[in-house]
C-alpha positions in Angstrom: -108.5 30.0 102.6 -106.0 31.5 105.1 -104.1 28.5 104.8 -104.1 28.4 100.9 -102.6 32.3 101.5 -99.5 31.2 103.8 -98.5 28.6 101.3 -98.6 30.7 98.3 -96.7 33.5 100.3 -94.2 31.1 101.3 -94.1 29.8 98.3 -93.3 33.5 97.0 -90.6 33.9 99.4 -88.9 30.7 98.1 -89.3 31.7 94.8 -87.4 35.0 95.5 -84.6 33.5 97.3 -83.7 31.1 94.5 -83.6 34.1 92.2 -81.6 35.9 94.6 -79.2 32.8 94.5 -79.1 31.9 91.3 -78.4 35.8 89.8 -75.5 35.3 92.1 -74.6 32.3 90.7 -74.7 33.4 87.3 -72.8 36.7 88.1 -70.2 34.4 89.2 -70.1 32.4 86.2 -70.5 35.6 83.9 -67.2 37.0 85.7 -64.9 33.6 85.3 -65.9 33.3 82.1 -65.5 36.7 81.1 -62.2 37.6 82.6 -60.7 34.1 81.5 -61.2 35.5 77.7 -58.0 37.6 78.0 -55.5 34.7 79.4 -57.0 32.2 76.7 -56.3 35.2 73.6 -52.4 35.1 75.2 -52.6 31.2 75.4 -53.8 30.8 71.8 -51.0 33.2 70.1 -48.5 31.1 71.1 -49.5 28.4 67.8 -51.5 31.3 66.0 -51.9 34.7 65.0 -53.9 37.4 65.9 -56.0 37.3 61.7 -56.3 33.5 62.5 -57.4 34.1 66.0 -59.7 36.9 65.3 -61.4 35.1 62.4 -62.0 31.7 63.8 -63.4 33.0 66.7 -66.1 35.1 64.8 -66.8 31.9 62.8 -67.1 29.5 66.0 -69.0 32.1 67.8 -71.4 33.1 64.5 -72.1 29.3 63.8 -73.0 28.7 67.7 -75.4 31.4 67.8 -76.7 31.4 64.2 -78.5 28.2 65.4 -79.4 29.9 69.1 -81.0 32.9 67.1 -82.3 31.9 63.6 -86.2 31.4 64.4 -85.9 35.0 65.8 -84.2 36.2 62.2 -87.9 36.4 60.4 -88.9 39.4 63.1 -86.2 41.4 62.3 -87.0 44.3 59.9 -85.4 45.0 56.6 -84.5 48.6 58.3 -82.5 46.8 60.5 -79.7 45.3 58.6 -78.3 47.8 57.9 -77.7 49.4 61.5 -76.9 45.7 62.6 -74.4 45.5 60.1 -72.9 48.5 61.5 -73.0 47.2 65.0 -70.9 44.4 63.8 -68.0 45.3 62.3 -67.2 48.1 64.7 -68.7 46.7 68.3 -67.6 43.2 67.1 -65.3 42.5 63.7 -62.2 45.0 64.5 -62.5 44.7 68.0 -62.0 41.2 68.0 -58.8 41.3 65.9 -57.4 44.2 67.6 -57.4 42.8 71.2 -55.5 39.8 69.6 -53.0 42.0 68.5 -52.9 43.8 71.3 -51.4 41.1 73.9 -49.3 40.2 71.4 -47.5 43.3 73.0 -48.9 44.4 76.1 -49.7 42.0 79.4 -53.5 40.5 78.9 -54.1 41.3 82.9 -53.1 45.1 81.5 -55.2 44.5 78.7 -57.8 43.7 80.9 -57.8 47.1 83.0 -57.8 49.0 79.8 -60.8 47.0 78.9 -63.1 48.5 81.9 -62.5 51.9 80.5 -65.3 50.9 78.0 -68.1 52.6 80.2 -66.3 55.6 80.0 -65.7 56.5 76.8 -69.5 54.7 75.8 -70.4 58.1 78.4 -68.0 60.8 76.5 -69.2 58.9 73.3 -73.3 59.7 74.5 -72.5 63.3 75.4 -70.5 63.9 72.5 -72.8 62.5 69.4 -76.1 61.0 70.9 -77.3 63.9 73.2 -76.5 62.1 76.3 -76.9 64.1 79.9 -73.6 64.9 81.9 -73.1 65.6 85.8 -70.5 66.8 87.5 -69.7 64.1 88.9 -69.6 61.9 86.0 -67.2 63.9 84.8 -65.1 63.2 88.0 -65.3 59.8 87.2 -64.1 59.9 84.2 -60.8 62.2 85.3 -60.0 59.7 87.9 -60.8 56.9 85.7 -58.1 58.7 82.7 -55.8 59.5 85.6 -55.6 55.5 86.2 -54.9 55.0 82.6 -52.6 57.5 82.3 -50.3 55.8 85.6 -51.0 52.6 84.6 -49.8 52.8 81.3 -46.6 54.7 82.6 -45.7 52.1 85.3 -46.4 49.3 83.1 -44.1 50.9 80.6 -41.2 51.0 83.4 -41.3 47.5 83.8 -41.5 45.9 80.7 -39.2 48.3 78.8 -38.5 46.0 75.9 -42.1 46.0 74.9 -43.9 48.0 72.3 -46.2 49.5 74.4 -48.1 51.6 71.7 -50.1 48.5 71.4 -52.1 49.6 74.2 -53.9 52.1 71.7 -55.8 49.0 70.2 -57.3 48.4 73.4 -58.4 52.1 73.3 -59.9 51.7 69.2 -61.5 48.4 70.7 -63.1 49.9 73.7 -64.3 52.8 71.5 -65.8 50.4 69.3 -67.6 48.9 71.8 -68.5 52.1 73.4 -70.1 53.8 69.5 -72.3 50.4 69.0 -73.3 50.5 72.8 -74.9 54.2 72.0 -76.2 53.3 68.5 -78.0 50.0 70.3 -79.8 52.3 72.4 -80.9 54.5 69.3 -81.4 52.2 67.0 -82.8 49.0 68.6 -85.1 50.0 71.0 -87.2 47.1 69.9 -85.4 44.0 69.5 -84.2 42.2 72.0 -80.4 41.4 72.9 -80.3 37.5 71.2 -81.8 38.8 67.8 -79.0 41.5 68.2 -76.4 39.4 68.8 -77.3 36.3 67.0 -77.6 38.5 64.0 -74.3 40.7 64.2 -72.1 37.3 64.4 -73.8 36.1 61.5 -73.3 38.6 59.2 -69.7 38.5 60.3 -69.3 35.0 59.3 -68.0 35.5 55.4 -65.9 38.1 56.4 -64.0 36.2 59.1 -63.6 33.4 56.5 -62.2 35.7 54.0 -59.6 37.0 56.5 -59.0 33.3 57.3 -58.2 32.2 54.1 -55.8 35.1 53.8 -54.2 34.6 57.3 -52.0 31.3 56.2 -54.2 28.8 58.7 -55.5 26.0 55.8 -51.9 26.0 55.5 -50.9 25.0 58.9 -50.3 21.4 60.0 -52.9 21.4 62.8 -51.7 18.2 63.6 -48.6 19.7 65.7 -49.6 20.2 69.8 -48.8 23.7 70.1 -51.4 24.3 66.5 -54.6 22.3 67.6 -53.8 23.2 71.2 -54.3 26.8 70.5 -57.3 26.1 68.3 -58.7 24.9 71.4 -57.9 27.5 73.5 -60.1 29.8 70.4 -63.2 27.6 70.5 -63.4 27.7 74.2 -63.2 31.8 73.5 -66.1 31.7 71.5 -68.1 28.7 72.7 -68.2 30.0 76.4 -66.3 33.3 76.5 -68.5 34.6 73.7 -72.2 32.4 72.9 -72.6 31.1 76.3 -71.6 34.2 78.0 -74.2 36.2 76.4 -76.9 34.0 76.5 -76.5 34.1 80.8 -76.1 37.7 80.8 -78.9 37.9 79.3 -80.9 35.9 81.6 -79.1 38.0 84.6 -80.9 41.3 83.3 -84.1 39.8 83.5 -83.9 38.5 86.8 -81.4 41.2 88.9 -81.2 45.2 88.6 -79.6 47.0 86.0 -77.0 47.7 88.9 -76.1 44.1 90.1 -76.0 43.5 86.1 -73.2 46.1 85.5 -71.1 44.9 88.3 -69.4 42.2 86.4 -67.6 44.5 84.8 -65.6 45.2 87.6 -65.6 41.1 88.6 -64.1 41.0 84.5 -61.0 42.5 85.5 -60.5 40.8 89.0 -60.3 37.8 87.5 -58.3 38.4 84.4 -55.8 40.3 86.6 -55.7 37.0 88.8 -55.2 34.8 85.5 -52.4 37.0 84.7 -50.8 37.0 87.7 -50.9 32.8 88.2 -49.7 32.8 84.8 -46.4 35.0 85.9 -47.0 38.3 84.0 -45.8 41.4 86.6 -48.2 43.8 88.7 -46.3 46.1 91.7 -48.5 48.0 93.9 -48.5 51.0 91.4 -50.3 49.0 89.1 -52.5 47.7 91.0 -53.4 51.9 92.4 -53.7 52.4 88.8 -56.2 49.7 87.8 -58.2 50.7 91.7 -58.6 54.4 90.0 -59.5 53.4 87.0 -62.2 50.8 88.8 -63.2 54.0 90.9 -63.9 56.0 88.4 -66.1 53.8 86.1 -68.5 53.6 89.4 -68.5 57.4 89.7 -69.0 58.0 86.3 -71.6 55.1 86.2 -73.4 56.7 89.1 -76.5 58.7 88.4 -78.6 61.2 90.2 -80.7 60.6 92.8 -84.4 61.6 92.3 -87.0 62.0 94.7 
């Protein structure tokens, strides 16, 4: 009996080790992945346009997971199509299109940085409209973190003069986007679970996309040229892995890590797409790189919550 009881204890052990490996492991994949989507947006405008690029990878990504999620479709409510149709085109549909316009302008390592704001203004977004709690210290986070922006923006401004750097406020509508269906998730679907969520959202956008494809001039592009099918390739990577794949692991990572460890790729995100951008030969002084550490800095203040005894 004793014996029986080492063995299933060791066993235990084992068991938590390979978890505590393989969340690792997927937190590593998560943030390559991830922070590779805003090099392969920049590699795909150069034979398409933002409409094209924004539409086919809604219709790549909603095809891929309409498959993954459509035995989970028949527990979804009536209520909820509504609210999920909401969650779509303003945490997924204009998002999508606007960060593709975006780099069309503005660096995608820059683009990047903006992106981690997201926690930020999902936080003013909670206090503001959904009742959400606020500590001082939050609030410090998200002055440092607006301070960042604020420098970053300036500096990056100084050197690349020639661009139109106004195309940074997409990044801002994007985030906010993100940050509104964030809160309205936590109001609204309290009882479905993240795959039905996204499965259905990408689905619903499918039409739509196709109707902005049809308008964006692609069925008359000769996708037989390099630079056309190249960039097409660079999209369906976007939404194969950047966007169907990606979700389906951070998924898996929730269940088996801490709402903590989870959160931390966000950080990892822009790491690695401020690498990719840098390889790639865009410009980042040591200003910039103080901008995007405050910014960084203040997402974990902000994120931070109170202790409790």
């Amino acid at each position: 009996m004793i014996i029986i009881r080492k063995k299933c204890a060791l066993l235990h052990l084992d068991y938590k080790d390979t978890m505590k490996n393989f969340k690792w492991l997927l937190l590593f994949i998560l943030s390559l992945t991830w922070g590779s989507s805003f090099i392969l947006i920049k590699k795909a405008l150069l034979g398409l346009n933002p409409m094209e690029i924004g539409a086919l990878r809604i219709i790549f990504a909603g095809i891929i997971l309409f498959f993954i999620g459509i035995k989970k479709f028949k527990h979804i409510d009536k209520k909820h199509w509504k609210p999920l149709f909401i969650v779509a085109i303003f945490g997924t549909f204009f998002p999508v299109f606007l960060f593709s316009y975006a780099i069309t302008e503005i660096d995608s390592s820059i683009a990047a940085v903006l992106n981690s704001l997201t926690p930020l203004i999902t936080m003013i977004l909670g206090v503001l409209f959904f009742n959400f709690s606020f500590s001082k210290k939050q609030a410090l986070g998200v002055f440092i973190g607006l301070f960042g922006t604020l420098l970053l923006l300036y500096q990056n401004a100084l050197a690349n003069p020639t661009k139109n750097h106004l195309y940074a406020f997409l990044i801002f509508i994007a985030a906010t986007g993100y940050a509104f269906s964030v809160n309205y998730l936590k109001k609204k679907f309290k009882d479905l679970d993240t795959v039905s969520i996204t499965s259905a959202t990408f689905t619903l956008l499918i039409p739509f996309a196709f109707i902005v494809l049809s308008f964006s001039g692609f069925f008359e592009r000769d996708l037989t040229e390099k630079i056309n099918y190249t960039s097409l390739g660079y999209v369906f990577v976007l939404a194969a892995i950047g966007t169907s794949m990606a979700m389906l692991l951070f998924n898996k990572l929730i269940q088996i890590s801490s709402p903590v460890f989870s959160a931390s790729v966000s950080y990892l995100i822009t790491l690695v797409a401020v690498a990719w951008g840098v390889f790639d030969g865009e410009k980042l002084g040591w200003t910039q790189c103080l901008a995007a550490g405050l910014i960084i800095w203040g997402v974990v203040i902000a994120q931070k919550k109170k202790s409790t005894k």
